[in-house]
N, C-alpha and C positions, 0 to 999 in steps of 0.2 A: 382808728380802732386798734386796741392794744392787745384786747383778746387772742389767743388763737382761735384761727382757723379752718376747720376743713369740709370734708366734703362727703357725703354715703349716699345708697342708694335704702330701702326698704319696701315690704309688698310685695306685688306680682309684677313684674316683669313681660312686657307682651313676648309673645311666640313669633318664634320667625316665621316666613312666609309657607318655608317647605313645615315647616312641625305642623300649623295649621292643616295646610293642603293633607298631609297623612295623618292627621287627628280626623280629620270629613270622613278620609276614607278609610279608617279604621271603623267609625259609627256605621258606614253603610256595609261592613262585612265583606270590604277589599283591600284589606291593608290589614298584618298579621300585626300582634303589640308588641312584637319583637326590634318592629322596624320603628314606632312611635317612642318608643322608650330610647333607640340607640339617638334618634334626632333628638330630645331630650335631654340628652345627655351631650350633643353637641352646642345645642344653643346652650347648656349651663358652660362650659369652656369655654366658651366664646366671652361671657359674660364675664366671668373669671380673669381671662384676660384683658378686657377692656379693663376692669377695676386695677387690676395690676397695673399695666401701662398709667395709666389716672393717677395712679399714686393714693387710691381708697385706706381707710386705716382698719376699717371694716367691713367685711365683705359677706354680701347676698349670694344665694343661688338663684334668686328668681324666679323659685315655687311655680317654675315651668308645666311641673305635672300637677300644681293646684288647679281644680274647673273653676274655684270661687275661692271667695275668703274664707267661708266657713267650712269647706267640705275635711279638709283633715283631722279638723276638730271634732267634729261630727261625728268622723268615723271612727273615732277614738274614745268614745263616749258611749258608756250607756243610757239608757231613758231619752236620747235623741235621735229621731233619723231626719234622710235627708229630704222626704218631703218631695211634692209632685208641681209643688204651685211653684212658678218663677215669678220673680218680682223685679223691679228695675233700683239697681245697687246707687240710692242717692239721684241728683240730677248727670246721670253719666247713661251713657248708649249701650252698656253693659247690664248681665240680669244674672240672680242667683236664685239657687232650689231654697225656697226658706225650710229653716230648719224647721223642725215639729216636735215640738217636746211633750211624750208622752208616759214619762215614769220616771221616779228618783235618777238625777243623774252623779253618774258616777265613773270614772275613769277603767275603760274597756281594756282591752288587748291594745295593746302600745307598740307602733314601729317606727322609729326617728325617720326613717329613708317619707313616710307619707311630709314630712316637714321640712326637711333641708338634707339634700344631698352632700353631706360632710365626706363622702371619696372621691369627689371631685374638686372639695375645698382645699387648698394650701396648708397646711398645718401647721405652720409658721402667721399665719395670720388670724385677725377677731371673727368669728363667724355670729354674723346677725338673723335672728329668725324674729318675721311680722306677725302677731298674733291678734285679730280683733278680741277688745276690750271686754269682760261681762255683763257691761251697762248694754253698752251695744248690741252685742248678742240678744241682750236679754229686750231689746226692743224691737230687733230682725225678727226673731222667733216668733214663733205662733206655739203661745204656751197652751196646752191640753190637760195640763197636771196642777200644776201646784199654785196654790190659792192666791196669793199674791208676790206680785213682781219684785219685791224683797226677798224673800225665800227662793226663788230662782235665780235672783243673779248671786245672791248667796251661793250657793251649791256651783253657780256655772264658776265664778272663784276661786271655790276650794277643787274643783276638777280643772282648771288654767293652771294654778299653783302647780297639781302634779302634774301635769306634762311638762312647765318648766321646768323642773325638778328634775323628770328624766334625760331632758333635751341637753342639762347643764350637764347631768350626768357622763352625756355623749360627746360634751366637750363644745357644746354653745355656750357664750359667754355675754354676748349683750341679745335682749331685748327691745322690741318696741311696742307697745301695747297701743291699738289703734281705736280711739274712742271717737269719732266722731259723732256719736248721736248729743255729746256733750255740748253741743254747739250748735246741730242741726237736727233736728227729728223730721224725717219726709214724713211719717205719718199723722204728726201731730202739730198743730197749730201754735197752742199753749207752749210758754219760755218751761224751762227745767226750771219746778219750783225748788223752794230750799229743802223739802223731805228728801228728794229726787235725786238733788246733788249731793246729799249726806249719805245718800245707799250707795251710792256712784263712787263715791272719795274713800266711803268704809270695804267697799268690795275690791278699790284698787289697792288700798292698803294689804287689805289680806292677800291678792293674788304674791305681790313680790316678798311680804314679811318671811324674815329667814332664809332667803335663798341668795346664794355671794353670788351676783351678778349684776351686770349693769343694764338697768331700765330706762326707758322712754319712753313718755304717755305722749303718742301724738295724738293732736287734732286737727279736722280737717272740713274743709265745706262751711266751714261757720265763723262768725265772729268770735275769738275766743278771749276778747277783752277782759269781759266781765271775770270770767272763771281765773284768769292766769292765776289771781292769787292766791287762789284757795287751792290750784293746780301745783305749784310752788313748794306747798308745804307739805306732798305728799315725800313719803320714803324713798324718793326716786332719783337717780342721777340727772335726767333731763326734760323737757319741757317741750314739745314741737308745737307751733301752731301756724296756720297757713296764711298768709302773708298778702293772699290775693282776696282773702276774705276778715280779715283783721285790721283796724284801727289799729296799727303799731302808734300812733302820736300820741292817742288818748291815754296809754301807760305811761307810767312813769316809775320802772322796776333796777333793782339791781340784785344779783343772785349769785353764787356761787354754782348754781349748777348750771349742767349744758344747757343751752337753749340751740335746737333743731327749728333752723329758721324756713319752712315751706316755699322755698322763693324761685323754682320755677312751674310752670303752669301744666298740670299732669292732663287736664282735657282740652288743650290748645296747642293743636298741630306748629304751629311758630317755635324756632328755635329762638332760644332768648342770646341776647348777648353777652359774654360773660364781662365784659367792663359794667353794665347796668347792673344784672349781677350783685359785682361789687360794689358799685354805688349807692343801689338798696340798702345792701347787709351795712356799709357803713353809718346811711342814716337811719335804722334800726336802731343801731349802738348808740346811739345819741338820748334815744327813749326809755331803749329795755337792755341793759348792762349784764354781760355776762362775763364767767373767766375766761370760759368756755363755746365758740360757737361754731353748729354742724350747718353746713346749708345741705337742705334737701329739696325733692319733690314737693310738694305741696300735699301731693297721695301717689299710689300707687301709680304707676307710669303705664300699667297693661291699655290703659284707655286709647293710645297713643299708638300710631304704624312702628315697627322693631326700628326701623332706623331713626325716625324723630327719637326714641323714645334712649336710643343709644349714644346720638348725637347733644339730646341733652344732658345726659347723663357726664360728656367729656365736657359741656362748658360749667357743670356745676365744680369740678375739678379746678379749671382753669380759672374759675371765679374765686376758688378758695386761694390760688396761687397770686393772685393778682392784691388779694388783702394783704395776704401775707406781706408781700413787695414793697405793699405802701407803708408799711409801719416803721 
């Protein structure tokens, strides 16, 4: 494998045991949020430094104070609230408030701290923020407003766009745009027809058009054989797709952009080994050719106990070292 390689993390990050324990007992009105937010702000330094140590090139806060994926969006947004019904996020033991879209939306009162804790990031380093995709969203949601699912994830796009726009402002610089309904749809049966993936491909477009930053459309949960090439040809730096749920064989790609290769297992308590790891990623290379390649998560790690979830997180590191070595 001739590529470079390395290693990141993106998403939610689980809570350590104590933030959990005083997250309970802040909902039951024994624990002040004075005390929830300092642990908080402990497990993001924690995290920080594991990445440092790992030798990360870019670096999470792990949206410690996200409840879900979607809540900071949400609360940043006009014409959406967060909604009373929970639902179960994917085949995962985790559940989210579905959103509820109920009027034009449009980009609310903006505060960077609801997205990524950038004063406890290094400033010397990439800061990465995870944001579910449009498509996605726009098939979480429980739409109440607007007549069809074009025109909503239209709008959710041009309300993504500005909050990248702000968050760049603030001095985030890559992206990952998390689209999994691309590949998977729990509620629906039916494959994404071709209308489906042209609203999907035109709404990714417009989220990152015009804004100097580097993106990455992951996927997750699904086969994303079919799609990579149509995925490929978006305005984006890189490419993620999950590894545990992909035909890497049946491709047969070469790219100049990054490919963000899913290759350890985010709902499987098992630490992986980082020489398999490498073995993986190298016969990947063999299929789907990059200059570029990130090994990641497969999704978000919060599904996982803090310490599996931190112990993988060091052999995805050691797995990038190990390529390295062999070249």
């Amino acid at each position: 494998m001739k590529m470079p390689t390395s290693a990141e993390l993106g998403g939610i990050h689980p809570r350590s045991e104590q933030l959990i324990e005083l997250t309970r007992s802040y909902d039951r009105g024994k624990t002040e949020r004075a005390s929830v937010e300092k642990q908080i702000e402990l497990d993001t330094i924690e995290l920080v430094k594991l990445q440092d140590e790992s030798g990360f090139e870019n670096f999470t806060d792990g949206a410690f104070s996200w409840q879900d994926q979607f809540r900071p969006v949400v609360e940043s947004l006009d014409g959406i609230t967060t909604g009373t019904r929970y639902s179960r996020w994917f085949d995962t033991n985790t559940f989210y408030k579905k959103p509820t879209v109920n009027g034009k939306i449009g980009l609310a009162l903006f505060d960077t701290k609801k997205f990524i804790r950038t004063d406890l990031l290094p400033k010397s380093e990439t800061w990465k923020v995870s944001l579910v995709g449009p498509y996605t969203f726009s098939e979480l949601a429980e739409n109440l407003h607007y007549k069809t699912q074009s025109d909503l994830v239209s709008d959710l796009a041009l309300a993504e766009h500005e909050i990248i726009q702000r968050l760049k402002a603030d001095g985030v610089s890559q992206f990952q745009i998390s689209e999994p309904c691309l590949v998977y749809r729990p509620y629906r049966e039916q494959a994404l027809s071709n209308a489906e993936l042209e609203i999907a491909l035109a709404t990714l477009r417009g989220t990152v058009e015009g804004i100097d930053a580097r993106f990455t459309v992951q996927t997750y949960f699904g086969d994303a054989t079919t799609i990579l090439p149509y995925l490929l040809k978006l305005p984006v730096d890189g490419i993620g797709f999950d590894l545990f749920e992909t035909d890497h064989t049946r491709s047969k790609i070469e790219t100049k952009k990054t490919l963000a290769l899913g290759i350890v297992d985010s709902r499987e308590s098992n630490i992986e080994d980082p020489r398999w790891i490498a073995e993986t990623a190298t016969r990947v290379s063999k299929h789907i050719f990059s200059d570029n390649v990130v090994l990641v998560p497969n999704s978000d790690l919060k599904f996982v106990p803090r310490k599996v979830a931190d112990a993988k997180s060091r052999v995805l590191a050691e797995a990038a070292r190990l390529v390295e070595e062999r070249k």
